[in-house]
C-alpha positions in Angstrom: 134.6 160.5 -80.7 136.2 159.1 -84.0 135.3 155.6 -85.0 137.5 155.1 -88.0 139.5 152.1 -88.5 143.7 152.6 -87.9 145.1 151.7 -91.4 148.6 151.1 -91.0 151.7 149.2 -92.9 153.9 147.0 -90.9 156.4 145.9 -94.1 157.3 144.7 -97.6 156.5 140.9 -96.3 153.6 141.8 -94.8 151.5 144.5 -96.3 149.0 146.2 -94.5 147.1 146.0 -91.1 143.7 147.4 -89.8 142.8 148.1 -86.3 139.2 148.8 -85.5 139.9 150.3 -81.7 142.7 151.5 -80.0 142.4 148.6 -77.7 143.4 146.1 -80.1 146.7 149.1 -80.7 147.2 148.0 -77.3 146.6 144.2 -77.6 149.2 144.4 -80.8 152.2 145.8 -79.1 151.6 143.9 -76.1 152.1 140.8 -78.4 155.1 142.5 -79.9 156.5 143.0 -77.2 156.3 139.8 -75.8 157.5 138.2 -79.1 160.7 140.2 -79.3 161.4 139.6 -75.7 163.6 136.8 -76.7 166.6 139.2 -77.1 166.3 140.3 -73.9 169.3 139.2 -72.3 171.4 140.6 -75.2 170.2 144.0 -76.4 172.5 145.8 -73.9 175.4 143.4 -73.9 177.2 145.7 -76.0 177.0 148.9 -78.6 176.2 147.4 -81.4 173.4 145.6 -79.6 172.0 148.4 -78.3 172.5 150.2 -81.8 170.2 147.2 -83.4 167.6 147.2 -80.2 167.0 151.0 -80.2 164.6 151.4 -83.1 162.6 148.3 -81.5 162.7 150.0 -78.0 161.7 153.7 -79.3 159.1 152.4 -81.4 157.5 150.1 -78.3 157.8 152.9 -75.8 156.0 155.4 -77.8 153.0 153.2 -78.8 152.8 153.0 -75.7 152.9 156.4 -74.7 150.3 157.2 -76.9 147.6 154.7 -75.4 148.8 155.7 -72.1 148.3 159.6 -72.6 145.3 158.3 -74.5 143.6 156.4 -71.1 144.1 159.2 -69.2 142.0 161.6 -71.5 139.5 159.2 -71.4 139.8 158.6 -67.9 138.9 162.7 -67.4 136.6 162.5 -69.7 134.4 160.2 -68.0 134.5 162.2 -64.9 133.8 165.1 -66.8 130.9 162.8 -68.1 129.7 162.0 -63.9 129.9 165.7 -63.2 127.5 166.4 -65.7 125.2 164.0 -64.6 125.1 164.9 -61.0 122.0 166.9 -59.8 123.2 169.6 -58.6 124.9 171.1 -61.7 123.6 174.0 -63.5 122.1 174.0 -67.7 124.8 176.1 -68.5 127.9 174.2 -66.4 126.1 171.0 -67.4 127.3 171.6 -71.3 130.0 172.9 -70.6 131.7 169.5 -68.7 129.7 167.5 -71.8 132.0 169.9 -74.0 134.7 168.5 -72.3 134.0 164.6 -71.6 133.7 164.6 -76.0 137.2 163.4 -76.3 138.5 163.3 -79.9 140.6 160.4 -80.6 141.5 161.4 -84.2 145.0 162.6 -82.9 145.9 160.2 -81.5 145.0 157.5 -83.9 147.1 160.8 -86.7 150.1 159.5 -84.3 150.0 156.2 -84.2 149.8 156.3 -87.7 152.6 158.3 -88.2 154.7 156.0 -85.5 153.6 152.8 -87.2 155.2 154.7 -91.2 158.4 155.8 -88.9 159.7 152.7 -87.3 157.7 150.0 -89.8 158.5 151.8 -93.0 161.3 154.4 -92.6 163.1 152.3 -89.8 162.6 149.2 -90.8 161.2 147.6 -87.7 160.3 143.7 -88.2 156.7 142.9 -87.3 156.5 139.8 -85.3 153.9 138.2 -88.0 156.6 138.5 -90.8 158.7 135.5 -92.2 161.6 137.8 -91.3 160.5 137.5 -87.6 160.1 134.0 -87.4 163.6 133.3 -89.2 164.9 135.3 -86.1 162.7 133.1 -83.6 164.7 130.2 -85.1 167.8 131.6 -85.3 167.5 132.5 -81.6 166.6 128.9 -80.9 169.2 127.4 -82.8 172.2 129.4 -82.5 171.6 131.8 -79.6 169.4 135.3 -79.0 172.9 137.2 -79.8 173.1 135.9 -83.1 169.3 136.2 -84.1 170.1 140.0 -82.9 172.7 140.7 -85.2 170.6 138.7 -88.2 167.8 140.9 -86.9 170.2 143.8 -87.6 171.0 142.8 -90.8 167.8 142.2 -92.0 167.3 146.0 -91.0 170.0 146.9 -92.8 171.2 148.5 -89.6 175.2 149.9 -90.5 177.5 148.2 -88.8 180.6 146.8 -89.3 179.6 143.0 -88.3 183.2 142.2 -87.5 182.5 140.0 -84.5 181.6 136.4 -84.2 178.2 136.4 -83.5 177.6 139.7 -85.6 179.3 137.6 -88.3 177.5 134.6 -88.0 174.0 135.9 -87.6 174.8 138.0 -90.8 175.8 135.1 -92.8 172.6 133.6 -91.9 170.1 136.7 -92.9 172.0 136.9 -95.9 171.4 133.1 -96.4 168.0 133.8 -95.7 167.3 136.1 -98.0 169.1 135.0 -101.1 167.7 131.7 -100.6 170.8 129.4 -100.1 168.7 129.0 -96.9 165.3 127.2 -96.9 162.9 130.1 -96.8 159.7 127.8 -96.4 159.6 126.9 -92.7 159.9 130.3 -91.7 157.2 131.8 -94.5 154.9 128.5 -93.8 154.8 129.8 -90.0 154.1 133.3 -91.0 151.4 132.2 -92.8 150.3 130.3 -90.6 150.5 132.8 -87.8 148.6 135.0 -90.2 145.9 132.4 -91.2 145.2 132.1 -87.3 145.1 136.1 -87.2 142.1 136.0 -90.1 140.6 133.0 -88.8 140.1 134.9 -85.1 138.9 138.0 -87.1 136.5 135.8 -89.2 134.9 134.4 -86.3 134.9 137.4 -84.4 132.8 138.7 -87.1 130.9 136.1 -87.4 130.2 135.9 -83.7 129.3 139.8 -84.2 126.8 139.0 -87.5 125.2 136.5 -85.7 124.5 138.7 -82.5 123.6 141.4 -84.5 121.0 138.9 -86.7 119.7 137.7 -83.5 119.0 141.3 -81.9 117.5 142.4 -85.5 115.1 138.9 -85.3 114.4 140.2 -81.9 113.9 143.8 -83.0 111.4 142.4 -85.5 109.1 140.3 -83.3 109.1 142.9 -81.1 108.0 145.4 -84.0 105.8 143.4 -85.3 104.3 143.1 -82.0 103.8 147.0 -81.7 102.8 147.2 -85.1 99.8 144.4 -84.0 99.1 146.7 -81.1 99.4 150.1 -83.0 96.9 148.8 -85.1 94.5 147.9 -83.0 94.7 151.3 -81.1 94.7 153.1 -84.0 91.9 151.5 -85.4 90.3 152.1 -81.7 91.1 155.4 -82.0 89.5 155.8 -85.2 86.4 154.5 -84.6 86.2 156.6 -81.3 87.3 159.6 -83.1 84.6 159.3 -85.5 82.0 158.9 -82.8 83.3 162.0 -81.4 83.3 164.0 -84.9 79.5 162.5 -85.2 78.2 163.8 -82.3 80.5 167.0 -82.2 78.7 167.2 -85.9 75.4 166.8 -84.2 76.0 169.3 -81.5 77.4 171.7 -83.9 74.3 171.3 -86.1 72.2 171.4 -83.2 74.0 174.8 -81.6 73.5 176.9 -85.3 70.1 175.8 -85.0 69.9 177.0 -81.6 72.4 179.9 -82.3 69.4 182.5 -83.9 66.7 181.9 -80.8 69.3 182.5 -78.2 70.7 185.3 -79.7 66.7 186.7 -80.4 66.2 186.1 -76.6 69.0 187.6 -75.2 68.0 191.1 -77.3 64.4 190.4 -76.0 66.0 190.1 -72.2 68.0 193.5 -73.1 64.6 195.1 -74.8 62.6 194.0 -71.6 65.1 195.1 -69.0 65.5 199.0 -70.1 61.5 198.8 -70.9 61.1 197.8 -67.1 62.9 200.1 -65.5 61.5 203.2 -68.6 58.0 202.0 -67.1 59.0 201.9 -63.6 60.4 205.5 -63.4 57.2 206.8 -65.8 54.8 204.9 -63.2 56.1 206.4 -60.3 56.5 210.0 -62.3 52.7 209.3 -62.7 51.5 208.4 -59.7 52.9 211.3 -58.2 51.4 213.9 -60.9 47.9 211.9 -60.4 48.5 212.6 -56.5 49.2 216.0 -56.6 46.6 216.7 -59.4 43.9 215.2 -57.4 45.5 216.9 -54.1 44.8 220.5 -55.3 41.9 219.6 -57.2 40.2 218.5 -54.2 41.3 221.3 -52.4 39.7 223.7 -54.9 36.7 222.2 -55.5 35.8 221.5 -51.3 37.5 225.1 -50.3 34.1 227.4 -49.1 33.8 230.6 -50.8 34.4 233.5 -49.0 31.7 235.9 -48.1 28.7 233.5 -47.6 25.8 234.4 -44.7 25.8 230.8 -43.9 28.8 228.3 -45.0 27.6 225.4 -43.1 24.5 225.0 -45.6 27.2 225.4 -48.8 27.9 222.3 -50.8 29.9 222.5 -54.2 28.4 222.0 -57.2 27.8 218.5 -58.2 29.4 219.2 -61.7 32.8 219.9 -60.2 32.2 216.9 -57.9 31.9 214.8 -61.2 34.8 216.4 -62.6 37.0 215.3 -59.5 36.1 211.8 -59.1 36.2 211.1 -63.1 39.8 212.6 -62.9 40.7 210.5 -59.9 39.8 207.1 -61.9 40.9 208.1 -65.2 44.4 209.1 -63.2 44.1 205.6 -61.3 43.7 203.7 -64.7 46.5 205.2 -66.2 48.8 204.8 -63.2 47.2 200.7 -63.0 47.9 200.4 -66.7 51.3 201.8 -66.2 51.7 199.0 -63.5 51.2 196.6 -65.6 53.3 197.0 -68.2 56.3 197.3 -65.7 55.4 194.0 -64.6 54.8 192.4 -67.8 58.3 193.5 -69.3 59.5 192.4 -65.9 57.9 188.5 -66.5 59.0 188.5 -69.6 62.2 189.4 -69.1 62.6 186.7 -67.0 61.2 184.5 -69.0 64.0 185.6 -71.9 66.5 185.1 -69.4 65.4 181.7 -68.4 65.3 180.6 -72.2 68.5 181.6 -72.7 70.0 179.6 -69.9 68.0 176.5 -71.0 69.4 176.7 -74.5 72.0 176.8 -73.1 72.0 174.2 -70.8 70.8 172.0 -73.3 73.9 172.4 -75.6 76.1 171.4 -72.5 74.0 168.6 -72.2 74.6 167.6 -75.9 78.3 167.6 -75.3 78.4 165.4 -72.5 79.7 162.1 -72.1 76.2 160.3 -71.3 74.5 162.5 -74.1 70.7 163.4 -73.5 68.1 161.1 -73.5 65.9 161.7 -76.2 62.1 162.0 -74.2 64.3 164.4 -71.5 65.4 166.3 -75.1 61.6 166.5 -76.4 60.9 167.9 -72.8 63.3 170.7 -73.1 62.6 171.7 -76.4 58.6 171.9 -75.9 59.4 174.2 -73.1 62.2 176.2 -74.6 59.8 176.6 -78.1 56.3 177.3 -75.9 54.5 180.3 -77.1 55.9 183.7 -75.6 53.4 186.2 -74.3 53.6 189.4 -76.1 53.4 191.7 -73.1 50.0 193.4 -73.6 47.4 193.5 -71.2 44.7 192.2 -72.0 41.8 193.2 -69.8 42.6 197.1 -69.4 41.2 199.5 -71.9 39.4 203.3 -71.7 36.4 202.7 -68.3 33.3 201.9 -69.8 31.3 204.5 -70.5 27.6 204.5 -68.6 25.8 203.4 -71.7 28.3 200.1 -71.8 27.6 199.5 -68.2 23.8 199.3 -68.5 23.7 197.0 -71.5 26.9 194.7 -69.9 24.8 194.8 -66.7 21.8 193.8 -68.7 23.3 191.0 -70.3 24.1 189.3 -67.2 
């Protein structure tokens, strides 16, 4: 919607006038109106009357068409504006009735302007606020409204033949009027005076408007300084919490690279334990059945009798193969034991990889907390999460001891 002033001319006598809204159009020819409403009971008496009246009468009734073709836009558009703002209304349909309540007013402020240069200027229509006018308003009061018509007439230089009395008369007195033989000051001191009132109201309407608008901006600045007070203080809040934050965050992060190697160490020594488990798993039980079914026919060759003896009941088997067996039954026991073990010691230490991890781990969530960690609860977890690891080996199993190491062990004791 346009919000330029109306900048129109109204007459040599009076120069130019400004409106700022098109309600103060509508104030202006209500004030017109009512001024020229003294001719009322003679505009139509006769043809020459209505000859003079008709540029006044066009003039008023299009203005006011204009404002009142203007209302009615603006009327629609504010239902236009209530449909858009209704709930139930689509994106899409929504900007399409917003499209519609955005009334442009720069056509109809293009006519009024071009009414105003038509009757004012081309016409010759007398403001009200003119001396020309108020001559007229005294004429009316002296000599009669139909003689201040026909002077109005005149001073219009409307063509007429002024052959009757009170055409006559009220032209005699224009021409009077404006050549002076007639005092021109009462008339001019009114329109000035009118015109001085006009000014004065606008002053202190602008003055009333400055001094809102100075109060509101006073009231805009305590209440920004205020935010600015309280802005401060939360930004200097936020400050000091945010470097807290980056402190700690710097702490934890510091703390996590240093923590970053060992978990990713354990978590290849979890892998490493997990397929040697299940590699010494599978090769225990691959051994234990190859010592079983060693032993199995071994012991069924060396105790099978020999065929052909006079009495089998007497026959033992040599005592060399008997030696034979039972050293290849413990040898195949200490593999299968040793075998054993290391499944179960890349079992533990799997799990113990696993539970590092998951304490590094926990300890960096820890970090990251709100309450922090306390720092004896820290030294805890770090003793335990750095203890010495067990390498897997088994300590205790080696080759049997031969009879020789089992005398002088035995011997020792």
């Amino acid at each position: 919607m346009s919000t330029d002033r109306i900048q129109v001319t109204l007459g040599p006598d009076v120069g130019g006038k400004s409106f700022k809204t098109f309600k103060e159009v509508s104030e202006w020819l209500a004030k017109e109106r009512e001024f020229w409403d003294m001719l009322r009971e003679v505009r139509s008496n006769t043809r020459e009357a209505q000859i003079v009246w008709q540029p006044f009468e066009d003039c008023f009734r299009q203005l006011g068409e204009i404002l009142n073709q203007l209302a009615a836009q603006e009327r629609e558009a504010v239902e236009w504006r209530k449909r858009a703002e209704s709930e139930n209304v689509g994106e899409v349909q929504k900007q399409e009735f917003l499209r519609r309540a955005d009334l442009d007013t720069k056509p109809f402020a293009d006519r009024i302007k071009s009414s105003f240069q038509q009757f004012y200027q081309r016409n010759g229509v007398i403001p009200s606020i003119s001396p020309r006018a108020k001559f007229v308003a005294t004429v009316a009061k002296n000599s009669g409204p139909g003689v201040a018509l026909f002077a109005t007439g005149y001073l219009m230089r409307t063509r007429l033949d002024f052959g009757g009395t009170e055409m006559l008369e009220g032209a005699l007195a224009a021409s009077y009027f404006e050549t002076g033989i007639t005092d021109r000051e009462p008339a001019e001191t009114e329109s000035l005076a009118e015109l001085r009132r006009s000014w004065q109201d606008q002053f202190q309407k602008i003055h009333d408007d400055i001094a809102t608008s100075a109060q509101r901006q006073s009231e805009l600045n305590t209440e920004t300084g205020a935010q600015h007070l309280k802005q401060q203080s939360e930004f200097a809040d936020l400050i000091a919490k945010e470097k807290a934050d980056w402190v700690a965050l710097h702490k934890t992060y510091d703390e996590n690279l240093a923590l970053a190697k060992p978990v990713e160490f354990w978590k290849k020594k979890a892998r490493s334990h997990f397929w040697l488990s299940w590699i010494f798993g599978i090769v225990a039980l691959i051994a234990g059945g190859g010592v079983y079914w060693l032993l199995h026919n071994l012991f069924q060759e060396t105790l099978r009798v020999p065929d052909g003896l006079k009495d089998p009941a007497a026959w033992h088997p040599e005592y060399w193969r008997l030696g034979v067996m039972i050293a290849a039954g413990i040898f195949g026991v200490w593999v299968i034991r040793i075998l054993v073990r290391l499944f179960l010691s890349h079992v533990h230490l799997l799990a113990d990889a696993n539970e590092r991890v998951t304490m590094a781990q926990t300890y960096l969530s820890l970090l990251r907390s709100d309450g922090g960690l306390p720092e004896k609860d820290r030294q805890l977890i770090l003793q335990t999460l750095f203890r010495p690891a067990s390498s897997g080996v088994v300590k205790d199993d080696g080759v049997p001891l031969s009879w020789i190491e089992a005398i002088t062990k035995t011997g020792s004791k």
